[in-house]
C-alpha positions as CSV (number, residue, x, y, z in Angstrom):
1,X,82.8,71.2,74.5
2,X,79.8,73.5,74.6
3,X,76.4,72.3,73.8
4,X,73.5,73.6,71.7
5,X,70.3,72.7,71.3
6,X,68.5,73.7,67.2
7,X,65.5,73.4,65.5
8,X,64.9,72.5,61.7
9,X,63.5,75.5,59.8
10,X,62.5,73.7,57.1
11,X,60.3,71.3,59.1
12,X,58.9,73.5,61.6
13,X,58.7,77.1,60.4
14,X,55.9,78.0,62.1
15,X,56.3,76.6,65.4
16,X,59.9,78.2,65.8
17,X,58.2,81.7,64.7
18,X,55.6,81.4,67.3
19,X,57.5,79.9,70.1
20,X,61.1,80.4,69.2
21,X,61.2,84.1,68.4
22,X,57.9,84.4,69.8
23,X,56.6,83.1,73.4
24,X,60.0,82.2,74.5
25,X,62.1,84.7,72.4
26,X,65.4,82.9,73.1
27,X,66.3,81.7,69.6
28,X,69.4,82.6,68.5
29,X,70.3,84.9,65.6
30,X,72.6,83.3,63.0
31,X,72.0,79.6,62.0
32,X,73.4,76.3,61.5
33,X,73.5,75.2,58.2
34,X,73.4,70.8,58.0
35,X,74.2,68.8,54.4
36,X,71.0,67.0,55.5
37,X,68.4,68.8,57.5
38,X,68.9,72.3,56.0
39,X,69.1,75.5,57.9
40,X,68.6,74.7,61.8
41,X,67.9,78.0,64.6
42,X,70.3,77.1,67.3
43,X,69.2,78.3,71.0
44,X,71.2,77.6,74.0
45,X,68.4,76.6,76.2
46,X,68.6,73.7,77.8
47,X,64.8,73.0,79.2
48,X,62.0,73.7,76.5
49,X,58.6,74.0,77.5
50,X,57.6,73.7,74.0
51,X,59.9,70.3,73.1
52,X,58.3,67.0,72.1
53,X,61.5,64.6,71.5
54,X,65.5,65.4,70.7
55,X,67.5,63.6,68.6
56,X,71.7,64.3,68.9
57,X,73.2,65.4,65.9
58,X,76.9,65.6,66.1
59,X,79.0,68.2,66.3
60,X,79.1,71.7,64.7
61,X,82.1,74.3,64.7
62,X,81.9,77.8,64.9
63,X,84.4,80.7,65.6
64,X,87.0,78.3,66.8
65,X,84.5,76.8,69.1
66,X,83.0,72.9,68.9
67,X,79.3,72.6,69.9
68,X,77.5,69.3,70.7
69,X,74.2,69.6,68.7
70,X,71.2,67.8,69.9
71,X,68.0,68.9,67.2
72,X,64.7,69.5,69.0
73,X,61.6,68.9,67.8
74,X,58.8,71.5,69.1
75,X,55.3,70.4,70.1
76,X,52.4,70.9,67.9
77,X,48.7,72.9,68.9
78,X,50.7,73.9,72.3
């Protein structure tokens, strides 16, 4: 099982603009839509300068593929 690492759009807009698709540029194109959280930017990093805490989240399938999601939350003012 691969693993992926997202971030809650809803939630954190402006921090994944900044650092996501900004300093770091290694978000991924194409999201993950969750029943709970809403719209979530997957990136396949596994060390985050920019993360505060992570939280797992179960398990996501795409293209015939299963992903382990763990949801990162990005630090504020870095």
């Amino acid at each position: 099982m691969k693993h992926i690492w997202a971030t809650v759009l809803l939630v954190q807009e402006d921090l994944i603009t900044k650092y996501c698709f900004g300093d770091c540029g290694k978000a991924l194109i194409g999201g993950i839509v969750d029943d709970v959280a809403g719209p979530l930017i997957p990136c396949k990093q596994e060390v985050c300068p920019y993360e505060e805490a992570t939280m797992e989240a179960g398990e996501f399938k795409s293209e015939g593929e299963i992903y382990n999601v763990t949801l990162r939350k990005l630090k504020e003012g870095k």
